[in-house]
C-alpha positions as CSV (number, residue, x, y, z in Angstrom):
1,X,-30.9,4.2,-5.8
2,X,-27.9,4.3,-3.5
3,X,-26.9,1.4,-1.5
4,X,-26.5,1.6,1.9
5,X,-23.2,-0.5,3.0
6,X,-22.8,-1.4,6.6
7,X,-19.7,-0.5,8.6
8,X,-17.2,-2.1,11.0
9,X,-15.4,-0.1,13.8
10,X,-12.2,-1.3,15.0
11,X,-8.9,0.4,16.4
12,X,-10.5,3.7,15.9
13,X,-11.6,3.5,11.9
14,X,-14.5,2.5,10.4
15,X,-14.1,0.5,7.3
16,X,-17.2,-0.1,4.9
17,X,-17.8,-4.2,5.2
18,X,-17.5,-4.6,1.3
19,X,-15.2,-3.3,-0.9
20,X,-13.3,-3.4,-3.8
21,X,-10.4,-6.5,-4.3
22,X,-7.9,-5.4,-6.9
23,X,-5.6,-8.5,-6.7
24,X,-4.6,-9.2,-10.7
25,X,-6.3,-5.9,-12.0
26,X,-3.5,-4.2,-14.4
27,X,-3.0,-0.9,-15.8
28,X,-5.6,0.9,-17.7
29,X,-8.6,-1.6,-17.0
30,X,-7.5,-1.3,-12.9
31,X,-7.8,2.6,-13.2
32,X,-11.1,2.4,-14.8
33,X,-12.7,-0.6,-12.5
34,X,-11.4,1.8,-9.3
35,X,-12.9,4.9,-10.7
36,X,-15.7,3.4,-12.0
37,X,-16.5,1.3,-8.5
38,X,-15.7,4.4,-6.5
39,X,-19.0,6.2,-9.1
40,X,-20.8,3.4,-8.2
41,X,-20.5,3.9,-4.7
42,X,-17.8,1.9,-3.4
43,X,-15.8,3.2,-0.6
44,X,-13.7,0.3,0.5
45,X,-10.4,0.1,-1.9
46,X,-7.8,-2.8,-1.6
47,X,-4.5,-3.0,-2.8
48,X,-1.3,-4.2,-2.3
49,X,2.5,-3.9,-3.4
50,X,2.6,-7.4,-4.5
51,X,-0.8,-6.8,-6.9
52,X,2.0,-3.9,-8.9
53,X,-1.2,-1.7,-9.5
54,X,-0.6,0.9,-6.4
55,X,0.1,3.6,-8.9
56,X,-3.0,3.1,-11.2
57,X,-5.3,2.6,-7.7
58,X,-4.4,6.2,-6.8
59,X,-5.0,7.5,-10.4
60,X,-8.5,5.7,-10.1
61,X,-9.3,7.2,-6.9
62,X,-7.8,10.4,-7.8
63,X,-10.6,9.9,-11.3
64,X,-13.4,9.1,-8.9
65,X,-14.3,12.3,-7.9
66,X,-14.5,11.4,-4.2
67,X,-13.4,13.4,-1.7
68,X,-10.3,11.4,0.2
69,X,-12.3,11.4,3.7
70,X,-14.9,9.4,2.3
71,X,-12.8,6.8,1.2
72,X,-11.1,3.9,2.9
73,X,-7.8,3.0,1.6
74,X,-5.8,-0.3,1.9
75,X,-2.4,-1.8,1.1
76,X,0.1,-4.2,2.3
77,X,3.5,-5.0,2.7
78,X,5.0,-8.0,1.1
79,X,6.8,-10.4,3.2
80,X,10.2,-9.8,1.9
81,X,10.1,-6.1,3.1
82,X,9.4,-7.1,7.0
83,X,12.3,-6.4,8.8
84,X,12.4,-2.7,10.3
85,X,13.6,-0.2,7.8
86,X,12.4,-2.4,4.6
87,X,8.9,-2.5,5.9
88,X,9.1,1.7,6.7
89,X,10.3,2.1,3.3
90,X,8.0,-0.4,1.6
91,X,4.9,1.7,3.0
92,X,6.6,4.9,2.2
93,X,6.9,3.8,-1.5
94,X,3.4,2.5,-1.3
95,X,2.3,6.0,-0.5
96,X,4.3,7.7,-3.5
97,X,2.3,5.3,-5.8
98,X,-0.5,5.5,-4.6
99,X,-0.4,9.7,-4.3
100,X,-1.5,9.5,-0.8
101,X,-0.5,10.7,2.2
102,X,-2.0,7.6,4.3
103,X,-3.7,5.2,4.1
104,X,-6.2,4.2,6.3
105,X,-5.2,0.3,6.7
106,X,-1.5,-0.5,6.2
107,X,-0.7,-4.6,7.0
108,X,1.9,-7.2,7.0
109,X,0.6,-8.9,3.5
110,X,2.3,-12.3,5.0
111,X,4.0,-13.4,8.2
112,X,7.5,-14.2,7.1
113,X,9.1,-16.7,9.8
114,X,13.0,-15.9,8.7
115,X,12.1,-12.3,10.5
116,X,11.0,-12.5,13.9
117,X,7.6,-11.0,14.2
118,X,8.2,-8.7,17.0
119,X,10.5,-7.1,14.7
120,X,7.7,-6.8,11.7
121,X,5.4,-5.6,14.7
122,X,7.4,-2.8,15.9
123,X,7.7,-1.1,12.3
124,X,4.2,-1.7,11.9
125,X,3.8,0.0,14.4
126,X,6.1,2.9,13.6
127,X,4.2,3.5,10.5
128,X,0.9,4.3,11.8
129,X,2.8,6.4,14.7
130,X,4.9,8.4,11.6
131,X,1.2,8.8,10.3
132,X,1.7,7.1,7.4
133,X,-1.9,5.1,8.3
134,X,-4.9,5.5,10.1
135,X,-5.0,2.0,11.4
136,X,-2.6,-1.2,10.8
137,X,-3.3,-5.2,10.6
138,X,-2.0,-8.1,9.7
139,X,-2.8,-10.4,6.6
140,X,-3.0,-14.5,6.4
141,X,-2.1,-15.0,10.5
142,X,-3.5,-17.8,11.8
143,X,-5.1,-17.5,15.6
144,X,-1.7,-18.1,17.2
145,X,-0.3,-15.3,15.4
146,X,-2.8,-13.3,16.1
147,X,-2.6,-12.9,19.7
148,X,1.0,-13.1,19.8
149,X,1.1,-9.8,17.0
150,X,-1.7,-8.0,19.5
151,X,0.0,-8.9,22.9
152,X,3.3,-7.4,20.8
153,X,2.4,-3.9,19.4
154,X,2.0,-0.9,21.1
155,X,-0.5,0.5,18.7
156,X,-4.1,-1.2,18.3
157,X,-4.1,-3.6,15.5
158,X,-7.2,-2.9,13.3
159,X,-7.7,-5.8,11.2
160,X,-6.5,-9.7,10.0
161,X,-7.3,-10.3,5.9
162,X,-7.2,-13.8,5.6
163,X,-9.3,-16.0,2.8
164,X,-13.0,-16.4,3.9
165,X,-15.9,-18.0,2.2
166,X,-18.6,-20.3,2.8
167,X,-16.3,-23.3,2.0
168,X,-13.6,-22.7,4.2
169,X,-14.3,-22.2,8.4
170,X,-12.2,-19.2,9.7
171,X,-13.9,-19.7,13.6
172,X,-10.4,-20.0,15.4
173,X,-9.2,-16.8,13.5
174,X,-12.5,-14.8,13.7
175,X,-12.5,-15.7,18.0
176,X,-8.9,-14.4,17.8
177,X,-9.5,-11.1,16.1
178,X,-13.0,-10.6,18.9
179,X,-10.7,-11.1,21.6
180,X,-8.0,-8.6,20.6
181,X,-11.0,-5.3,19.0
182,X,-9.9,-6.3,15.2
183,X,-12.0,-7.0,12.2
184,X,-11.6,-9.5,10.0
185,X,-11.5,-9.0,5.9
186,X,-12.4,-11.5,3.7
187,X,-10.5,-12.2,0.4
188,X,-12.3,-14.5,-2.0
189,X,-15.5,-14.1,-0.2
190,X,-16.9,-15.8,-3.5
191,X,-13.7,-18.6,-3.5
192,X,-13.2,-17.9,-7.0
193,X,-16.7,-18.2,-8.2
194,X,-17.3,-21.8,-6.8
195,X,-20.2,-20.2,-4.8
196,X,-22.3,-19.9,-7.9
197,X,-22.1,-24.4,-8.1
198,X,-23.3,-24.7,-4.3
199,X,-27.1,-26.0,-4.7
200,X,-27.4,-24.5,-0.6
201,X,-26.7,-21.0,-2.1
202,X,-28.6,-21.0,-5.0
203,X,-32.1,-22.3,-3.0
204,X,-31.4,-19.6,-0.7
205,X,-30.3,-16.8,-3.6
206,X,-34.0,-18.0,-5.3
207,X,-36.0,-17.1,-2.1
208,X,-34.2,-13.9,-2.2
209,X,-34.3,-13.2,-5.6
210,X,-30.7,-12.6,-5.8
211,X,-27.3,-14.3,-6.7
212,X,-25.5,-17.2,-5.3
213,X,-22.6,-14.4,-4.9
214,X,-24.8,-11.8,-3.3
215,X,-25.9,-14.6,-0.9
216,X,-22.2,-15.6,0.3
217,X,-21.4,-11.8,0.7
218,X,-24.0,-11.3,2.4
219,X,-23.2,-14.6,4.3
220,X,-19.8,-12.7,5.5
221,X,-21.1,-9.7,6.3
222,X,-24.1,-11.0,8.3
223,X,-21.0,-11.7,10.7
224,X,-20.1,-9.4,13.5
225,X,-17.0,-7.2,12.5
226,X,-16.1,-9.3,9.3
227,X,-15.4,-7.3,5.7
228,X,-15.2,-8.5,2.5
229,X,-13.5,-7.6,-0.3
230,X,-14.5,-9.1,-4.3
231,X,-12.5,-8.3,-6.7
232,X,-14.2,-7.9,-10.4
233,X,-13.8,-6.0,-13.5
234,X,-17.4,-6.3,-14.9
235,X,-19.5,-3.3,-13.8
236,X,-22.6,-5.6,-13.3
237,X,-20.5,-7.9,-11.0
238,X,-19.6,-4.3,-9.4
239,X,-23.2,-3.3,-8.8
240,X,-24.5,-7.2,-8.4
241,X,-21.1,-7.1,-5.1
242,X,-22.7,-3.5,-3.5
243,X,-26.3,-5.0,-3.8
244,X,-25.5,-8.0,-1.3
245,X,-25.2,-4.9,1.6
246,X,-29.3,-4.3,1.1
247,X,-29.7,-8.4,1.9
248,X,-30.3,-9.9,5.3
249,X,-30.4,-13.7,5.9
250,X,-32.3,-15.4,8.3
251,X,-30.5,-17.3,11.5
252,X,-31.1,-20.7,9.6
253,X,-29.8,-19.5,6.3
254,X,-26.8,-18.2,8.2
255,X,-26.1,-21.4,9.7
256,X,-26.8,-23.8,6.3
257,X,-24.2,-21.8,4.5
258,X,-21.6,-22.1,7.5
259,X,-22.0,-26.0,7.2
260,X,-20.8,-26.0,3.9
261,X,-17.0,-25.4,5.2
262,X,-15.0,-28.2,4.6
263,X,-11.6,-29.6,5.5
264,X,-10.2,-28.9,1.8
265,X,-12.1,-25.7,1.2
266,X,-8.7,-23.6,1.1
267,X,-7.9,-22.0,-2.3
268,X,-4.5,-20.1,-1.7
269,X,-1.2,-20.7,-0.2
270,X,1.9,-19.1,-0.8
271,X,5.1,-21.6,-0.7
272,X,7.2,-20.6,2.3
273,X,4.6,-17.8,3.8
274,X,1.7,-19.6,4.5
275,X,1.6,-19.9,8.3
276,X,0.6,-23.4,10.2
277,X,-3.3,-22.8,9.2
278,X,-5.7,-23.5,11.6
279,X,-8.4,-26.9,11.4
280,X,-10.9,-26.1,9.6
């Protein structure tokens, strides 16, 4: 039976509040896991230039058999390619690869402080105006940067991805994205499978009858206007990651998981990108 995923409004699109990660998925197996997602009902797709799989995303969406209206398409621009024309033609190339002629989500991948933000904001914004995306976001902003990229552009901005998971609090980021309309997406929503070793998840995923996994997605997504995006290449991790959509947790099971944030519960940074995080 299909499985009904919930949906998130924000900045005019609606995104599907789990999708498909594809961070690390290469060549043939990343056209197959896309296609084969996309025939298992997937509808949320995430890429990025940095991942180097834009071209075999598009051939696995083009395989899926899914009309292109039904689908929700992401990518990003790397933080080398912020300044004005680099980030136009960044999301232009993005397009060629991916044999689109949007996407529905473009976003800054990484805030890059030797280019002044307003500058990566105003060709943000330019690329949804040239119609080159439905919607635009950042990625990895911390609050701060969050209201000063919303009080910047002239176009609404849709979306922050950071990392999210039950290990690591994102309530400063999450209150900035509510006060500016956005969503936010979570990348390792299972923080690399460490959820699967948290005894709180796995009481709670036994009363269920489900996975420690399906319980922290379902964790995210029990959240106002948060997304969340596993990546896999197993099919029964695919259909196990849709599943978690048909779960609802109760107000106390919501708030046991929360408490297991922690002041070291951050997985990724990236050198010289990685903004000033907020405490956790």
């Amino acid at each position: 039976m299909a499985v009904t995923v919930p949906t998130i409004s924000a900045a005019g699109v609606t995104m599907p509040a789990i999708g498909l990660g594809t961070w690390n998925l290469r060549g043939a197996e990343c056209r197959k896991v896309v296609a084969e997602a996309i025939s298992l009902g997937y509808r949320h797709i995430d890429t990025a230039t940095m991942y180097g799989n834009e071209r075999e995303v598009g051939e696995g969406i083009a395989a899926g058999g899914v009309a292109r209206r039904d689908l929700f398409v992401t990518t990003k621009a790397w933080p080398d390619d912020l300044g004005p024309k680099d980030l136009l033609k960044s999301a232009e190339t993005s397009l060629g690869k991916l044999g689109l002629p949007f996407v529905d989500l473009f976003l800054i991948h990484w805030p890059n402080p030797a280019i002044p933000l307003a500058q990566s904001i105003d060709a943000l914004c330019e690329v949804k105006r040239r119609g080159w995306a439905r919607a635009i976001g950042v990625a990895n902003f911390n609050a701060a940067m969050v209201d000063e990229a919303a009080a910047r552009a002239v176009e609404p901005l849709a979306c922050n991805q950071v990392e999210y998971h039950p290990f690591l609090s994102q309530q400063a980021v999450l209150a900035a994205c509510r006060r500016h309309g956005m969503a936010l997406t979570a990348y390792c929503p299972l923080a690399r499978g460490r959820v699967a070793d948290a005894p709180v998840l796995a009481e709670i995923a036994a009363r269920h009858g489900r996975t420690a996994g399906q319980v922290a997605l379902a964790w995210l997504t029990g959240q106002p206007g948060v997304a969340a995006i596993p990546k896999t290449a197993r099919r029964e991790r695919l259909i196990e990651n849709l599943a978690a959509a048909e779960l609802t947790l109760s107000d106390d099971e919501m708030a046991r998981i929360a408490a297991l944030a922690r002041p070291d519960g951050r997985l990724v940074e990236n050198g010289g990108f990685s903004p000033a995080w907020d405490p956790a």
